[in-house]
LOKE-782377 format. One record per residue (C-alpha): residue in one letter; x, y, z. Coordinates in steps of 0.05 Angstrom, whole numbers, plus 5000, padded with zeros to 4 digits. Example, Ala and Ser with C-alpha at 12.3 -4.5 7.8 and 13.67 -1.06 7.14 Angstrom:
A524649105156S527349795143
***
This chain:
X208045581634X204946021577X198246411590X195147091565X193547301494X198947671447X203747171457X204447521522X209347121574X206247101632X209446581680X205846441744X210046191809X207145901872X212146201915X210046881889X202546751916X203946441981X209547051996X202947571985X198947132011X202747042077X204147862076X196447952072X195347452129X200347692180X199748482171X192448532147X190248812222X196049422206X195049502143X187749292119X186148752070X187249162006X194449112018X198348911950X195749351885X197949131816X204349481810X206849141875X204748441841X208948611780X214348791821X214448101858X212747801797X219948141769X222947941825X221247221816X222347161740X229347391751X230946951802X228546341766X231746531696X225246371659X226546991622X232146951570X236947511571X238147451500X230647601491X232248261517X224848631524X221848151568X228148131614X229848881614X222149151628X222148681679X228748991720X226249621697X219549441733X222949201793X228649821790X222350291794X218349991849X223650061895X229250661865X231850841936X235150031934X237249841874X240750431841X247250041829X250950721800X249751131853X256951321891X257451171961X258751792000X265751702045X265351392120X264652002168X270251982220X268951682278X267552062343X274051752377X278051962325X276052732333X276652662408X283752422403X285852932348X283653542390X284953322465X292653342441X294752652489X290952862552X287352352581X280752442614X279652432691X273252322731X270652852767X265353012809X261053672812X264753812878X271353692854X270754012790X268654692837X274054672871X279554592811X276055232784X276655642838X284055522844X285455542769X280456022731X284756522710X277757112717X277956902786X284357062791X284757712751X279057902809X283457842855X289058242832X283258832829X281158672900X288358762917X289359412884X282959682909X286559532977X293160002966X288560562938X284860523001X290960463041X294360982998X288361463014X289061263082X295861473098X296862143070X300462493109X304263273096X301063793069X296763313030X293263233096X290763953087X286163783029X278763963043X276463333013X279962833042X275362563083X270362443027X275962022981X277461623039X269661423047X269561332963X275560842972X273260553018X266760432969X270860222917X273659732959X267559392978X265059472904X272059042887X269158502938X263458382906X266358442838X270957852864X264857422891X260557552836X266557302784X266556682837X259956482826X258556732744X264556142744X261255642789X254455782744X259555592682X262954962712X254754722732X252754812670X257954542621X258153872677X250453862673X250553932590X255953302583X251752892627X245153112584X249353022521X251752232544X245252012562X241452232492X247751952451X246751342485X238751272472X240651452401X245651022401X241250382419X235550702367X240350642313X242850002332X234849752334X234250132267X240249792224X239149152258X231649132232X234349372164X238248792156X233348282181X228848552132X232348472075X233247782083X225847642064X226247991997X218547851980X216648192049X221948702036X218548961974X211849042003X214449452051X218049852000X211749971962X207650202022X213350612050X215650272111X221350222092X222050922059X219851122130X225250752173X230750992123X228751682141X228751502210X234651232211X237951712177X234652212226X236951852286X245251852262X244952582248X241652732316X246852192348X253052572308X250653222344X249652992413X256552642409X259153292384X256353692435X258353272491X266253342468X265254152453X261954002530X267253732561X272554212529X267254832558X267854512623X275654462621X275655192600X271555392657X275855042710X282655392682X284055172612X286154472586X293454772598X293054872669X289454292681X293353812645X287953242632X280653322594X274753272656X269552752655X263752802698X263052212741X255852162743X251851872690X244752162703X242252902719X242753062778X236553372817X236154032857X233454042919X229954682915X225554952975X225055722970X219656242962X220256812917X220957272973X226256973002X230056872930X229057662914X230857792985X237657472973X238557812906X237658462932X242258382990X247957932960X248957992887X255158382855X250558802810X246759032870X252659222907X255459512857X249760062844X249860232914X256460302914X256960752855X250561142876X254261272954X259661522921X256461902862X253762332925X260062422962X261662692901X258063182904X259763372969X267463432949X265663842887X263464372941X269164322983X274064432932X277864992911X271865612890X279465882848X280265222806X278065072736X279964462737X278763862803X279463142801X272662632817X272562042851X274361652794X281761852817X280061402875X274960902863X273060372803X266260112816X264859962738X267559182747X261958832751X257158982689X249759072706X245058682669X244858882589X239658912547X237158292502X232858482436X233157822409X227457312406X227557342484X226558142499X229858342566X230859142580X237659332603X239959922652X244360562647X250460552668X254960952718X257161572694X263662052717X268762272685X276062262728X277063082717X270663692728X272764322684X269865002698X267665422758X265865072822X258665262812X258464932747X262764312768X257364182825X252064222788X254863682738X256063302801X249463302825X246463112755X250762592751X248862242831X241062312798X244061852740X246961452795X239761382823X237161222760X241960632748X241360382829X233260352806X233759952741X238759442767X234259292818X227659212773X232058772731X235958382780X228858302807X225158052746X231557652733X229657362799X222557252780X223256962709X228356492740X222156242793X216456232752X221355802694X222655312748X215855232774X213255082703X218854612705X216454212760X209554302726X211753962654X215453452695X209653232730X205053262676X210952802629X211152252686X204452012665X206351792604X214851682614X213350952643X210150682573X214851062528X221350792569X218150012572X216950182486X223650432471X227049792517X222549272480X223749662416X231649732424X232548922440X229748712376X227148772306X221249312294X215249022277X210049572226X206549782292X213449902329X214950332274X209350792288X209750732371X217350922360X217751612343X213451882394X216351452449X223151732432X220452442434X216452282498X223752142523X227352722503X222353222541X223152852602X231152972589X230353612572X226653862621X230753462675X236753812645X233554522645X232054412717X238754302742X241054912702X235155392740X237955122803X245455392773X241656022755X238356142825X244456062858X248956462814X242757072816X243157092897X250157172894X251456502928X249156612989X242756172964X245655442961X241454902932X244954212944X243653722883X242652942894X242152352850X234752112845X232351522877X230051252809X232651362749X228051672699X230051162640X233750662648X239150432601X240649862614X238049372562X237048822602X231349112637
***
């Protein structure tokens, strides 16, 4: 029917009130009364001339500023030019291009462990140095002629013998930096699986409410015009880009951890962790006790007193050597304790100071009296570096307590609030999103992610503890007796 002034055609449809009508009803608690504005009527109006063909194409202004109208009300749907971007590739296909035919194998923590301790090729290169550090001691050992005669003997057999407990704990320290590397890469697949497979369910929730959506085209572009819809686009899109990266991370993951056990060569399959939930560390030290350990057992420790021992036997030769030589050999000639590096500095957005390293050279030039007193400024280096690796091994110590204490803080604080966010994200995830879930949603999902997170960080400060007292701290790790979300949709 005709109405309106101008010759102005102005058709009216019932279906067009009662869609607005039953919009208003239905949502006017989430959205307030004042829901639908004129432009949003003209848009439904649009939508309802063109799919009755009251409008005559041939006419051409009435049917064109409708579409136009109904193009403009919702631009992100209905741009009909607009080229599709190409399919991304799908994860599988990227796994099975790089992994080259190997096939993955479940492993546990325990059994990954003990792969890399018999494969890692650092390890291994360790050894070798242990086993030199051996024949030089031996060699030093079992002089015999007139080498025997040489007034410093005595003091390079006591620096070998140095340098060959400086080579042990090079060797043990290498065996637990890699055992800190194998924990870690395990514990980042695991964290990686379990937020690809939350995002995985959101974006299922996501499309699947898309669709449903569209199938009431009336309701559809109300909730274009207020931006609901604008909103869960964003969302979604949000939610596939963080899915991409934690199902990229997870494969990078899984090829650290292969690396870490001996390389995917050596190995000969790609590892997959056999347990599907962070594990959690048992953890039941004081400070004391943790610095305690560190001071006594890791390889940067030893390895300072070590080189500051033998820095002062040094001396010691200096003055028994020839007083008619220019030129006498150090202990260098004898001894490497520079394996294990002590703790470097950090000035990037986490400052941490660094120590000085050892210093001697393998040759003293110059009279004796000059060639001692170069030896005995370098043994005061020697104490200078035995004092800064232990502040730093020390506040390494204490940053890695104090992080996991705040931890267990954050964790305890999260639980209050992880029951409601996992019951909305497994009502959300089973079925369409309703304007309310659509708000609830995000910071469920976030809620979620913290708890991960700082699950995840925990297990690696348990790594980090253990790794700091140069394993002789062991902190066992067990599966919880509840899961902290569970994924199973059913429940």
């Amino acid at each position: 029917m005709q109405g309106g002034q101008n010759n102005r055609y102005r058709p009216t449809f019932p279906g067009l009130h009662r869609d607005i009508g039953t919009f208003r009803t239905k949502h006017r608690k989430a959205f307030g009364a004042k829901l639908v504005s004129r432009g949003l009527e003209r848009a439904l109006r649009a939508y309802w001339i063109l799919k009755s063909g009251k409008v005559s194409w041939g006419d051409g202004r009435m049917g064109i500023s409708h579409l136009a109208c109904l193009v403009l009300s919702v631009p992100g749907q209905l741009n009909f030019f607009a080229p599709k971007p190409p399919p991304a590739p799908l994860i599988s296909v990227i796994e099975e291009e790089i992994s080259r035919g190997l096939k993955p194998k479940v492993l546990s923590l325990e059994e990954c462990l003990g792969v890399s301790l018999e494969l890692q090729p650092r390890i291994e290169g360790a050894r070798a140095s242990l086993r030199a550090a051996h024949s030089a001691y031996n060699g030093a050992a079992n002089i015999r002629g007139l080498g025997r005669l040489a007034p410093d003997l005595s003091i390079r057999r006591a620096q070998s013998a140095q340098g060959l407990e400086a080579a042990e704990a090079a060797l043990n320290q290498e065996i637990e930096d890699t055992k800190y590397a194998v924990r870690r890469a395990y514990f980042t697949i695991v964290y990686a699986e379990i937020q690809a497979e939350h995002l995985a369910r959101l974006v299922a929730a996501l499309e699947r409410t898309k669709t449903e959506h569209a199938k009431d085209f009336s309701r559809w572009v109300i909730e274009e015009y207020i931006g609901i819809n604008s909103k869960m686009r964003m969302g979604l899109a949000e939610a596939q880009n963080q899915l991409a990266v934690a199902q990229l991370g997870r494969l990078k993951a899984r090829f650290l951890l292969a690396e870490e056990m001996g390389g995917i060569g050596a190995l000969g399959y790609i590892p997959q962790p056999a347990d599907k939930i962070i594990l959690k560390p048992k953890i039941s030290i004081t400070l004391e006790q943790l610095e305690k350990a560190v001071d006594e057992n890791r390889g940067e420790r030893i390895l300072s007193r070590t080189g500051l021992e033998v820095s002062r036997l040094e001396v010691e030769a200096q003055r028994r050597s020839n007083p008619f030589g220019l030129i006498n050999r150090t202990y260098a000639s004898f001894a490497d304790t520079n394996r294990v590096p002590i703790p470097t500095p950090e000035r990037g957005s986490e400052y941490r100071p660094g120590a000085i390293n050892l210093e001697m050279p393998p040759f003293m030039a110059g009279p004796k009296p000059y060639r001692v007193e170069r030896a005995v400024a370098l043994a005061d280096r020697a104490e200078s570096t035995e004092a800064t690796t232990t502040n730093l091994t020390r506040l390494e110590s204490r940053v890695a307590y104090l992080s996991y204490r705040e931890i267990e803080r954050r964790i305890e604080a999260e639980r209050t609030a992880i029951d409601d966010a996992r019951k909305i994200f497994n009502r959300v995830t089973k079925s369409t999103l309703s304007p309310m879930d659509s708000f609830l949603l995000p910071q469920s999902v976030q809620v979620l992610v913290n708890y991960d997170q700082l699950r995840f960080d925990r297990a690696l400060i348990a790594a980090e503890m253990m790794r700091l007292s140069g394993g002789s701290i062991e902190i066992p790790f067990e599966t919880p007796a509840k899961p902290e979300l569970s994924t199973d949709p059913s429940k």
